[in-house]
C-alpha positions as CSV (number, residue, x, y, z in Angstrom):
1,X,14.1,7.0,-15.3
2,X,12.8,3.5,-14.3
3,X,9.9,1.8,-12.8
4,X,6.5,4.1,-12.8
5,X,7.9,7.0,-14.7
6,X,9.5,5.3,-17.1
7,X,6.1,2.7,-17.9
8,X,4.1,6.1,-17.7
9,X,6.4,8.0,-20.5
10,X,6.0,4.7,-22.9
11,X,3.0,3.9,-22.4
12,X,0.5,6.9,-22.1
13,X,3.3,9.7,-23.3
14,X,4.2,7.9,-26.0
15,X,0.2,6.8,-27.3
16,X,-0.6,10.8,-26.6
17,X,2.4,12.0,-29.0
18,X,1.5,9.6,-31.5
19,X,-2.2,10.4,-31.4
20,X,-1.5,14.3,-31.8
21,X,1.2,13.9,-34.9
22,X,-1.8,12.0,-36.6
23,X,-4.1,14.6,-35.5
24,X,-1.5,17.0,-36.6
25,X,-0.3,15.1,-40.3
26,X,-4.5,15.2,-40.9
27,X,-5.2,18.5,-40.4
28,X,-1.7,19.1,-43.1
29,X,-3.8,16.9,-45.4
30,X,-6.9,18.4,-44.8
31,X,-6.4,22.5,-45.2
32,X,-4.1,21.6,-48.1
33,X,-6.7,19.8,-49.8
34,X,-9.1,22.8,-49.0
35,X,-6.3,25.4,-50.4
36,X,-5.8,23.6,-53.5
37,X,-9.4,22.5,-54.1
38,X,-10.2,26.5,-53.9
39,X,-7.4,27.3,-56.2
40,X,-8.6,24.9,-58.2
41,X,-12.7,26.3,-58.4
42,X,-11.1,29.9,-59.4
43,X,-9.6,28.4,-62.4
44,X,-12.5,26.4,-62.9
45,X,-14.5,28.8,-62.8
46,X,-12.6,31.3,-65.4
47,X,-12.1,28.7,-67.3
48,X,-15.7,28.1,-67.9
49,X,-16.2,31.5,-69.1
50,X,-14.3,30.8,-72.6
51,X,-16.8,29.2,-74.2
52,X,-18.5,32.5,-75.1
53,X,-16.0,34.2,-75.7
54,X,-13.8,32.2,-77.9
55,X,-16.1,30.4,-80.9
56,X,-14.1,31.1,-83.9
57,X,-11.5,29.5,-85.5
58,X,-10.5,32.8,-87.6
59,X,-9.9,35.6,-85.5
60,X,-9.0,33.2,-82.0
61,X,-5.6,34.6,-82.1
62,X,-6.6,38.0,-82.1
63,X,-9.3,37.6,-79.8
64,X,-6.9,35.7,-77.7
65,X,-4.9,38.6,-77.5
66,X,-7.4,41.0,-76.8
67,X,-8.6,38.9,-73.4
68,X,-5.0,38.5,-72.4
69,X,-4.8,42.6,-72.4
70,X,-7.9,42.8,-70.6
71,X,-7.4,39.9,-68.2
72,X,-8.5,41.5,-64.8
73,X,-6.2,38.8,-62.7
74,X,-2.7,38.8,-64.5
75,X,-1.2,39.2,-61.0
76,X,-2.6,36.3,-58.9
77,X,-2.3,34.1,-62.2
78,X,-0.3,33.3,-65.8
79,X,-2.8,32.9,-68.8
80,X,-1.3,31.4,-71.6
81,X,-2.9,30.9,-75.4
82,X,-1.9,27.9,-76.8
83,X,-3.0,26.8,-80.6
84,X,-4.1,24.5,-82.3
85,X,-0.5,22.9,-83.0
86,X,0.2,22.9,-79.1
87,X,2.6,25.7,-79.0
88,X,2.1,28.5,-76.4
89,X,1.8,32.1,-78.8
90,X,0.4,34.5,-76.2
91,X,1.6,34.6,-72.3
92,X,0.2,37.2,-69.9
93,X,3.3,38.0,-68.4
94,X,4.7,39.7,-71.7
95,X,7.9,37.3,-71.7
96,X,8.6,35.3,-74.9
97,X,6.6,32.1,-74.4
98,X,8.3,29.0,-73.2
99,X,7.8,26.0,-75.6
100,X,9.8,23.9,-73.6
101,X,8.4,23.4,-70.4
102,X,5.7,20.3,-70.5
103,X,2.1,20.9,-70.0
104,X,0.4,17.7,-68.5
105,X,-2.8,19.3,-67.9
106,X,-3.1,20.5,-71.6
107,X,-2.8,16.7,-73.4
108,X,-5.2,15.4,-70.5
109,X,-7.5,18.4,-71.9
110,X,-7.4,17.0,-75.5
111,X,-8.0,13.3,-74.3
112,X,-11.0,14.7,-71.9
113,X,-14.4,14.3,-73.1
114,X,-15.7,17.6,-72.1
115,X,-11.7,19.5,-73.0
116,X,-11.0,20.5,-69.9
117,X,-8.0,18.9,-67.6
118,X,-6.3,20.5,-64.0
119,X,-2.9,19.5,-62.7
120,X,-0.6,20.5,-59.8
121,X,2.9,19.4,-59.8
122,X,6.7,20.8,-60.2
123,X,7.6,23.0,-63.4
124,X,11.3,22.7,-64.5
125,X,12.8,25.8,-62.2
126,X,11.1,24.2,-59.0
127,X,8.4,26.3,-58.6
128,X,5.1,24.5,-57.2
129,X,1.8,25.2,-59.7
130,X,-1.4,24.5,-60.6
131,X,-2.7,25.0,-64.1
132,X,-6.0,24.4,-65.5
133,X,-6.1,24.1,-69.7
134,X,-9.5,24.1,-71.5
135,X,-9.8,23.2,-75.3
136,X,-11.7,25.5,-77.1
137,X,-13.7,24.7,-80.4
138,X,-15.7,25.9,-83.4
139,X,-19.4,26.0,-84.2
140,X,-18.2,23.0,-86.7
141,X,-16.1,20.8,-83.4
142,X,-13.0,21.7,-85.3
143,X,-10.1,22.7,-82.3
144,X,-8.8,26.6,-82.8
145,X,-6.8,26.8,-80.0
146,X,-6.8,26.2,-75.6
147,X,-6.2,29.1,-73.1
148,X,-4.3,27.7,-70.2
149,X,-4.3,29.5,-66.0
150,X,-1.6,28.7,-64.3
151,X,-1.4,29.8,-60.8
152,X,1.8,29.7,-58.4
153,X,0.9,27.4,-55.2
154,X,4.0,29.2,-53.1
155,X,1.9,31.7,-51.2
156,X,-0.5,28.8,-50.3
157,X,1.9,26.6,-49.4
158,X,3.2,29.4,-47.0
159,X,-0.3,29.9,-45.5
160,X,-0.4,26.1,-45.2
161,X,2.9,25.8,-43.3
162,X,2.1,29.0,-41.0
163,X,-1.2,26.9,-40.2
164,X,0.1,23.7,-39.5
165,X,3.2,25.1,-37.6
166,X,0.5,27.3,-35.3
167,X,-0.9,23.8,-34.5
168,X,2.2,22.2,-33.8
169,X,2.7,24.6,-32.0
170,X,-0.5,24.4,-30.0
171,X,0.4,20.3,-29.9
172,X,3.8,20.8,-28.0
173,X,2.4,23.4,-25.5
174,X,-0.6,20.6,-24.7
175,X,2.1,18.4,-24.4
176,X,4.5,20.5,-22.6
177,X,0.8,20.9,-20.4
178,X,0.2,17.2,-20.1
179,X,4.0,16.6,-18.9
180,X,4.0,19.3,-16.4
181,X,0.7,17.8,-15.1
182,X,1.8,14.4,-15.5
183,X,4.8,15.1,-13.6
184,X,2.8,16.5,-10.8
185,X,0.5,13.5,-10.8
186,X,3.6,10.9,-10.6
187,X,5.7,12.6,-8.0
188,X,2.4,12.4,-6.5
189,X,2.3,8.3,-6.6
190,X,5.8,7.8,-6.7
191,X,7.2,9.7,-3.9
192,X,5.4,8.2,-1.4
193,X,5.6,4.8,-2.6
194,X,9.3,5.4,-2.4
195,X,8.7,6.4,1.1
196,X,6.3,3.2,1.7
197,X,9.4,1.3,0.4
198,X,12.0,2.4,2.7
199,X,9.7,2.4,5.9
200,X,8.8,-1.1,5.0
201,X,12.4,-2.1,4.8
202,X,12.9,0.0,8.3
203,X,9.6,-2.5,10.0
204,X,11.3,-5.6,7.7
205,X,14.5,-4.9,9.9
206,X,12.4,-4.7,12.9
207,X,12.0,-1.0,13.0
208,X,8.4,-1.4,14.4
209,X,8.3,2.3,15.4
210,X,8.8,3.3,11.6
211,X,5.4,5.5,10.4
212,X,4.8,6.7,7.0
213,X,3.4,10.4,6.1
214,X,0.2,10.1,5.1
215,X,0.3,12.6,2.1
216,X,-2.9,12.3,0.7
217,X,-6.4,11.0,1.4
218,X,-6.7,8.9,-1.3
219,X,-5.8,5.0,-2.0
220,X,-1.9,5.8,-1.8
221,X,-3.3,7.7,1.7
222,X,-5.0,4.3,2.8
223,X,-2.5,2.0,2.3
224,X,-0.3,4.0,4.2
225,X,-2.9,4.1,7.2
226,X,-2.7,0.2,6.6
227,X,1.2,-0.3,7.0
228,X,1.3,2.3,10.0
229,X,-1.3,0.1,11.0
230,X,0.6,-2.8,10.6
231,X,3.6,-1.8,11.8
232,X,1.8,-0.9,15.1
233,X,0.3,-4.5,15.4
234,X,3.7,-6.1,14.9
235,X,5.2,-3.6,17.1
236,X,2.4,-4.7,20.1
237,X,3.0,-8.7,18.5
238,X,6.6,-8.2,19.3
239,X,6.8,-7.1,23.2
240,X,3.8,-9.3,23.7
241,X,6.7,-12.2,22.2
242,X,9.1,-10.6,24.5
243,X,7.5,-10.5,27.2
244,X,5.9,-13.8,26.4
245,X,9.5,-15.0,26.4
246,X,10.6,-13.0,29.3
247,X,7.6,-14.5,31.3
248,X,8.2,-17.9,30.2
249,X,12.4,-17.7,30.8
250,X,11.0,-16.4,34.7
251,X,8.3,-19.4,35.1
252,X,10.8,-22.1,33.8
253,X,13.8,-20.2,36.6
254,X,11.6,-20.4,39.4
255,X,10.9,-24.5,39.4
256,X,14.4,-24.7,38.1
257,X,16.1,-23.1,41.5
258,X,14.0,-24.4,43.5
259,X,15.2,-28.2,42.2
260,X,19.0,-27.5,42.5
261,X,18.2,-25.7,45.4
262,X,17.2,-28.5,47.3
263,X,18.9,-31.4,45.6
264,X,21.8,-29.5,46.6
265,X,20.8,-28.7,50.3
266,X,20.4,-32.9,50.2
267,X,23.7,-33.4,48.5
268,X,25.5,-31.8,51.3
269,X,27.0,-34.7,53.9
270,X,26.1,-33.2,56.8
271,X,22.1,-33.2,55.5
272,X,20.8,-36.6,57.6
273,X,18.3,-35.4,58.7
274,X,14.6,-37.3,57.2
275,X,12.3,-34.8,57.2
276,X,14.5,-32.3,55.6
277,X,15.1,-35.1,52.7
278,X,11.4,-35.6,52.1
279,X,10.4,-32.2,51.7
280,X,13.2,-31.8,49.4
281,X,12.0,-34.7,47.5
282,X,8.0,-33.4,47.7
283,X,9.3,-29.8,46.5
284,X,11.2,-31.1,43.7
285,X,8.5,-33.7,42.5
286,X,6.4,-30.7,42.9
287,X,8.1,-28.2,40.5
288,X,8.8,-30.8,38.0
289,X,6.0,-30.8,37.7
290,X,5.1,-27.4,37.5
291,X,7.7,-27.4,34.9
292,X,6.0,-30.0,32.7
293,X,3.1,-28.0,32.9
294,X,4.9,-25.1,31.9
295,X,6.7,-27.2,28.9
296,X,3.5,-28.7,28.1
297,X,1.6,-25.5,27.7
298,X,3.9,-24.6,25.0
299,X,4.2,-27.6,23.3
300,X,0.4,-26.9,22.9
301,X,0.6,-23.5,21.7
302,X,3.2,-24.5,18.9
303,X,0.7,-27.6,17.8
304,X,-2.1,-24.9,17.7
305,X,0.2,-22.8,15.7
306,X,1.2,-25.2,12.8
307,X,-3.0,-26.5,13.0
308,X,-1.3,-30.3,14.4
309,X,-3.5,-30.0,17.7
310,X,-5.1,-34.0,17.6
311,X,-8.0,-35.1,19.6
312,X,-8.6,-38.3,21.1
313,X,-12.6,-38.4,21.1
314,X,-15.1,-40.1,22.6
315,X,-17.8,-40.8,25.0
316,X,-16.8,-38.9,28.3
317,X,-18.9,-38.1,31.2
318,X,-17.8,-34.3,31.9
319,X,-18.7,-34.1,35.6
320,X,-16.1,-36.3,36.3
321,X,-13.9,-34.7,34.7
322,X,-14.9,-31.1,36.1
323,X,-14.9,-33.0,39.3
324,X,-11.6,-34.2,39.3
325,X,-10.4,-30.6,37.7
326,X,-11.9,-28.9,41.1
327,X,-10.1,-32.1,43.2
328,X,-6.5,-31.4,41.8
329,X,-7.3,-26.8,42.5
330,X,-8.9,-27.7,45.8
331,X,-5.8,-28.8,47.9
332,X,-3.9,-25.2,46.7
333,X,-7.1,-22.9,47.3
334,X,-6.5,-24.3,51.5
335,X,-3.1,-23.8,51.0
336,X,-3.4,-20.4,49.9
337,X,-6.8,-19.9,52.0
338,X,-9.2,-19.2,49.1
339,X,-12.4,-21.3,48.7
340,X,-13.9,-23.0,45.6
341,X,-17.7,-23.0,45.5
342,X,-19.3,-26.5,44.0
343,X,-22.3,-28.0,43.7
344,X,-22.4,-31.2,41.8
345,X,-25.4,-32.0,39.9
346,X,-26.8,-35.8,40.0
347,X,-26.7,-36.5,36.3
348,X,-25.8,-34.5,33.1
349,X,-25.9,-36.1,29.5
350,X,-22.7,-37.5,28.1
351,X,-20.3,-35.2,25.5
352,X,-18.3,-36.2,22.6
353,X,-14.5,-35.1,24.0
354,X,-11.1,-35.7,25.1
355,X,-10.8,-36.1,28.4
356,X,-7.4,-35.0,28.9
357,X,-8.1,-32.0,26.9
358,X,-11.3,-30.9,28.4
359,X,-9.8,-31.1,32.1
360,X,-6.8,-29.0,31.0
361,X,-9.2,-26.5,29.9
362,X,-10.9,-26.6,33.6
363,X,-7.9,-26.9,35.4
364,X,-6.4,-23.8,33.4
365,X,-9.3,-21.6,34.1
366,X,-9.7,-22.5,37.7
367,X,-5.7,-21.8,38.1
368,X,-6.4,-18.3,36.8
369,X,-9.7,-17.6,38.9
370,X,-7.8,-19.0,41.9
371,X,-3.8,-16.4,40.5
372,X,-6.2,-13.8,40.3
373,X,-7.9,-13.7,43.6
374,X,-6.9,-12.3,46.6
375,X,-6.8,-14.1,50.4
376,X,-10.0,-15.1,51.2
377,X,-11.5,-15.3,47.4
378,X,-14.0,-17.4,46.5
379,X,-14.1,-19.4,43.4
380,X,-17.7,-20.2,42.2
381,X,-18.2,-23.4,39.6
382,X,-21.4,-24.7,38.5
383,X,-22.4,-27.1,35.7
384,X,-26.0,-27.5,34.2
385,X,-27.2,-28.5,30.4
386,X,-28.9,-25.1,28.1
387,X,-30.5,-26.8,25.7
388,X,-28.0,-29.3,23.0
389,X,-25.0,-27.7,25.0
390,X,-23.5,-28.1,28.8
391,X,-22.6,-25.2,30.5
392,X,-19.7,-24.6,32.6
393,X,-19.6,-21.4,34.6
394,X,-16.4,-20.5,36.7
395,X,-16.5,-17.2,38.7
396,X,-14.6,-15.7,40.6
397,X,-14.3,-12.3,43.0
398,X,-11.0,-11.1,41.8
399,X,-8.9,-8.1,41.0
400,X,-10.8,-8.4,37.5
401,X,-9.8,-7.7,33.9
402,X,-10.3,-4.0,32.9
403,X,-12.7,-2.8,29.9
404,X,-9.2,-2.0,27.1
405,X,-8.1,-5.7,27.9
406,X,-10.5,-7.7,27.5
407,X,-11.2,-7.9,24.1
408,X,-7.5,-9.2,23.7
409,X,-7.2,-11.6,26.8
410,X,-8.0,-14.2,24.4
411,X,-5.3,-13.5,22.4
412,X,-1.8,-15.0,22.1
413,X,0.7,-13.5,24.7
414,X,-1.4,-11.7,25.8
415,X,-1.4,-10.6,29.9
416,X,-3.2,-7.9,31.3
417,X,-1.8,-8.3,34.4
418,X,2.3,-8.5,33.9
419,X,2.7,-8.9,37.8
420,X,1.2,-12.0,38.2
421,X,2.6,-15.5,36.6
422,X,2.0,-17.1,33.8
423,X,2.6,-17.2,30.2
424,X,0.2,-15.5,28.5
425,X,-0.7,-18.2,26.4
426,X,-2.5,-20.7,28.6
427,X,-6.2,-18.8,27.7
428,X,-5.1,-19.1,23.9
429,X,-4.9,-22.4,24.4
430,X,-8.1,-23.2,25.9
431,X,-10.1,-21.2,23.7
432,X,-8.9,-23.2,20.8
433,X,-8.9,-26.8,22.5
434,X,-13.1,-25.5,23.1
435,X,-13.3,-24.3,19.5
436,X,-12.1,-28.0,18.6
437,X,-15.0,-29.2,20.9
438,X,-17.6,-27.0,18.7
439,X,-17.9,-25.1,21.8
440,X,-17.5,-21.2,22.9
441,X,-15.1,-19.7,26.1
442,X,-16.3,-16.8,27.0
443,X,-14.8,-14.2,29.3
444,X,-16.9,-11.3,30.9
445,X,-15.4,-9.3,33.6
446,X,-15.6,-6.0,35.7
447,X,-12.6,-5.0,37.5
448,X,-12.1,-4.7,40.9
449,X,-15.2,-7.0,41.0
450,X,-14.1,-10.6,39.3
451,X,-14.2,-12.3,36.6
452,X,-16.8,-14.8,35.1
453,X,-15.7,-17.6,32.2
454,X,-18.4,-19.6,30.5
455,X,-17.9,-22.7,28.6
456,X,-20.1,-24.2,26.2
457,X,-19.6,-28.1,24.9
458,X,-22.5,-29.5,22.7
459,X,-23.8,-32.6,24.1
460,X,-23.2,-35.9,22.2
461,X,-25.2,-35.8,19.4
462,X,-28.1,-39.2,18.9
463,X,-25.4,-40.8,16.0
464,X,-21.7,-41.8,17.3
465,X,-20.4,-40.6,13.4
466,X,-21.4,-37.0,13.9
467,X,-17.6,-36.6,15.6
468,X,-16.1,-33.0,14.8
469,X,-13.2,-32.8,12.8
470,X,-10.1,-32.6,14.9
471,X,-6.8,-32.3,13.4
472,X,-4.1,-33.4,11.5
473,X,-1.9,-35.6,12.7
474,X,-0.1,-35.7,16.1
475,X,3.1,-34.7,17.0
C-alpha cells in the first residue's frame, strides 16, 4: 500500500479506530460503574435495615443468629456476624468462619462517622467481591457487634464482559462497514488517477491520441474531460507544427531551386547569351528575396514567442506608408492580372508607429487578399479616421474563409487553406505587431464571397510621452 490508500488508512482509519476503542474503553467504565453502584445500593439498602433490629448488646448474638436463619437472600449474598472483638462468629453459608481473611470495609466502618463502610477488591482465593459492613450499637453508644454482606462480583463481571464484547463486536463490523465502503470509495479515486497517470505519460511521449475513460461525473470526471481535452489541443498544436514546418521546408525549396537553378543554367560555358544572364540575375535577386521574407517572418514569430518583439516609435504619416504597401503589391496584381482598388484621401492625422512594422502588416494582408483571389480579383483598400482611431479596410472577392475556421485564422500555424502558400504564421504576426500599436485586426469573411480585414491604429495622442509600451529588448 502506498500513496492514497496508504495516507487514507493512517490518517482517517487510524483516527476512526482510535475514536471507537475510546468509545468502546468508556462504555466498559460506564456499565461497570452502573453494575457495581447497583450492587452496592442492595447492600445499602439491607444494610440500613439493622438498626431496628439489632439494639442490644445482650442477646446480639442470638439475635444475630436468628436473622442469619431467616435471611431471605443467602444465595445472591454471604452475611457474616462479626463482634465486638472483630472476629467473624456467624456466616450464612454454614462453613466455620474464616478469621483470616482481611476485612477493609469493616475497620473503615469503625473509623466512619455514621459506622458504615463499602469495599470492592480481591479476597485471598481470587475471587472478585464487594462487601458492605455496618457497626451496630447500643441505646448507651457502646459497640455490640457489625453484620457484614458480602456479594460475589463474578456473575457481574460476566454480564459486563458479554456487554462490552457485544459492542466490540458491533465496533469491528462498523469498521469492517467503513473499510468495505472505504475501499469502494478509493478504488473509486485511485483507479482512475492511475489511469490519468499512464495516459499522461502516453500524451508526455507524444501519444496525442491517448483518451482517458471518463468514469464518473464528478471532479475526478472533469479533470479527465480537461486532459482529453488537452491532449486533443496538443494533438491539433502538433500537425499544425508539422505542417507549419512542412509548409515552411516547401516555401524555403521553392526560392532555393529556383537560385541554383539559374546560377547553374549561367554557370554553364556555353550560356553567352545577355538576356538569358539578366533574367537569371532578376529571378535570383527576386527569390532571395522572397526568401528573406520568408526567414524574416519567422524570425518575427520566435521574437513574439519569447515577448522580445521591439518597436521603433514615432511620428509617422500612415498614408505613406499604406501607400507605398499598395506600390510594392501593385506591380504583382498586373502580373497576375488582379486589380487593387485605392483611393487616397488628402490628409489623415499623424499615428504613433513603426513604420517598418506597420507596412509589414499592410503588405502581409494585401499578399493574402491578392494569394487568395482568383484571375480577375479585385482587391479593395480604403483608409479614413473613426473617431481617436484610423481605419484600414482591405477587401477582397476571394475564395473566402469558411464559418469552422475563422475563429482560428488568427492563430499560430494556423491555414485554412493547405493548398495555397504560406506559413501559417504571417496573420499571427500581424495581429500582434497591431496589438503592440494598441490597435485591433479583424477578420470577417463569407466564403465563396471574400474576405474583409479591418485595422484599427489610435491616432497620436495631444502629448508625445503617451507612447505604448513596446517590448523588451531587441534581438
Amino acid at each position: 500500500m502506498r500513496g492514497i490508500t496508504k495516507r487514507w488508512l493512517i490518517n482517517t482509519f487510524g483516527v476512526i479506530l482510535i475514536i471507537l476503542f475510546v468509545l468502546v474503553v468508556a462504555f466498559a467504565i460506564v456499565i461497570q460503574n452502573s453494575y457495581y453502584r447497583g450492587i452496592c445500593q442492595v447492600l445499602n439498602g439491607r444494610a440500613s435495615e439493622l438498626v431496628n433490629i439489632f439494639n442490644s448488646k445482650d442477646d446480639f448474638i442470638s439475635t444475630a443468629r436468628v436473622y442469619v436463619e431467616n435471611f431471605p437472600d443467602k444465595e445472591l449474598m454471604e452475611l457474616m456476624v462479626i463482634n465486638e472483638e472483630g472476629k467473624v462468629v456467624i456466616t450464612s453459608t454454614g462453613f466455620a468462619p474464616d478469621n483470616q481473611q482481611s476485612m477493609p470495609d469493616y475497620i473503615a466502618a469503625l473509623k466512619s462517622e455514621d459506622q458504615y463502610a463499602d469495599w470492592h477488591g480481591n479476597l485471598s482465593s481470587g475471587e472478585n467481591v464487594m462487601a458492605v459492613t455496618r457497626v451496630l450499637y447500643d441505646s448507651n453508644n457502646e459497640q455490640v457487634g457489625a453484620i457484614r454482606y458480602v456479594v460475589s462480583l463474578e456473575e457481574a463481571d460476566r454480564k459486563i464482559f458479554i456487554s462490552i464484547s457485544f459492542v466490540c463486536i458491533i465496533g469491528v463490523v462498523i469498521l469492517f462497514f467503513i473499510f468495505l465502503s472505504s475501499t469502494y470509495f478509493l478504488r473509486s479515486i485511485v483507479r482512475p488517477v492511475q489511469e490519468i497517470s499512464a495516459t499522461a505519460k502516453r500524451i508526455a511521449q507524444g501519444d496525442f491520441d491517448a483518451r482517458i475513460n471518463k468514469f464518473y461525473d464528478d471532479e475526478i470526471g472533469d479533470l479527465c474531460d480537461t486532459i482529453n481535452y488537452m491532449a486533443g489541443e496538443l494533438g491539433t498544436a502538433d500537425k499544425l507544427k508539422n505542417d507549419f514546418i512542412s509548409s515552411v521546408s516547401h516555401e524555403l525549396r521553392t526560392p532555393l531551386t529556383a537560385i541554383k537553378g539559374w546560377a547553374e543554367t549561367m554557370q554553364l560555358d556555353g550560356c553567352r547569351d545577355l538576356k538569358t544572364v539578366q533574367k537569371g540575375i532578376s529571378i535570383i535577386i527576386k527569390e532571395t528575396e522572397r526568401l528573406n521574407g520568408i526567414v524574416e517572418e519567422v524570425l518575427d514569430f520566435s521574437r513574439i514567442q519569447q515577448d522580445r518583439m521591439v518597436l521603433i516609435m514615432d511620428k509617422i504619416d500612415i498614408l505613406a506608408e499604406l501607400d507605398e504597401s499598395i506600390y510594392m503589391q501593385r506591380e504583382r496584381a498586373n502580373a497576375e492580372n488582379k486589380h487593387i482598388v485605392y483611393e487616397e484621401p488628402e490628409m489623415l492625422p499623424p499615428v504613433i508607429g513603426d513604420r517598418n512594422r506597420l507596412r509589414q502588416v499592410f503588405i502581409n494582408i494585401i499578399d493574402n487578399a491578392l494569394k487568395y483571389s482568383g484571375e480577375g480579383g479585385v482587391v479593395n483598400v480604403s483608409i479614413e479616421q473613426a473617431d481617436d482611431n484610423i481605419v484600414i479596410v482591405i477587401a477582397d472577392n476571394g475564395c473566402g474563409i469558411p464559418a469552422e475556421h475563422l475563429p482560428k485564422i488568427k492563430q499560430k500555424f494556423y491555414k485554412a487553406n493547405q493548398t495555397v502558400r504560406g506559413s501559417g504564421i504571417g496573420l499571427a504576426v500581424a495581429d500582434e505587431i497591431v496589438k503592440l500599436h494598441k490597435g485591433t485586426l479583424d477578420i470577417d469573411s463569407v466564403e465563396n464571397e471574400g474576405t474583409t480585414v479591418t485595422i484599427k491604429i489610435p491616432i497620436m495622442p495631444p502629448k508625445k510621452d503617451a507612447l505604448p509600451n513596446t517590448g523588451n529588448d531587441e534581438i
